[in-house]
C-alpha positions in Angstrom: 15.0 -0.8 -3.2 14.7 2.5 -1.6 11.6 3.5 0.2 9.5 5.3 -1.8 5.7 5.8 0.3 5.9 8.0 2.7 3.8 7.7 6.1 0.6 8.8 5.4 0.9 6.6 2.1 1.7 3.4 4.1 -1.1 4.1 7.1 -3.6 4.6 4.5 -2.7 1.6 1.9 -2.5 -1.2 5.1 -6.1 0.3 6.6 -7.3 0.0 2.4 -5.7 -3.2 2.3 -7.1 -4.5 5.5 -10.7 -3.8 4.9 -10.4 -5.2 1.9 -9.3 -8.3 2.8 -11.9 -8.5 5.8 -14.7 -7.7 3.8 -13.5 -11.0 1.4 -12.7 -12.9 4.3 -16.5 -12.4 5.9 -18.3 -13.0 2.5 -19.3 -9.0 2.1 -17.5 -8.6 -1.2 -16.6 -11.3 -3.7 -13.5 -13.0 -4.5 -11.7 -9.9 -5.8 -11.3 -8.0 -2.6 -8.4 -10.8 -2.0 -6.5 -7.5 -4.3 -6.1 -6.2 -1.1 -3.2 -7.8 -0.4 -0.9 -5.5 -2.8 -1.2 -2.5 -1.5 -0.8 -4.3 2.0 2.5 -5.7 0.8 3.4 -2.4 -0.2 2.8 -1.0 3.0 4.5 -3.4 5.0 7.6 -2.6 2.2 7.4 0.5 2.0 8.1 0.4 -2.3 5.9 0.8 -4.5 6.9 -1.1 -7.8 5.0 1.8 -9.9 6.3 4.7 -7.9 9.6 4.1 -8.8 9.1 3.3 -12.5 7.4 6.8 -12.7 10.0 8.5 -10.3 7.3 8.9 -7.8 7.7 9.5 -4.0 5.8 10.4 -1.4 8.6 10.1 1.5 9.6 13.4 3.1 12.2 15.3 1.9 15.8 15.0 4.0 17.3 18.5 5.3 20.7 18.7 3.9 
């Protein structure tokens, strides 16, 4: 798997993923916040399973 989420992707996808699961885990938003675990996983990864289907990356470009 190469790394496909660049750092701006991955800050903002664990701080999405962790509100998310606070707000489940302190009763402010149903069961369904518990989604927030994906794009937490995918942080902590750094691949994104639909990036690379697509050919997507956000990951800065290496100088030759």
């Amino acid at each position: 798997m190469t790394k496909n989420i660049g750092s701006l992707d991955r800050i903002l996808r664990a701080v999405i993923g962790l509100a998310l699961i606070a707000a489940t885990a302190t009763g402010a938003i149903g069961i369904w916040g518990w989604i927030g675990v994906v794009p937490l996983v995918t942080a902590l990864m750094g691949w994104c399973p639909p990036y690379a289907i697509l050919g997507f990356s956000t990951c800065a470009m290496k100088k030759k």
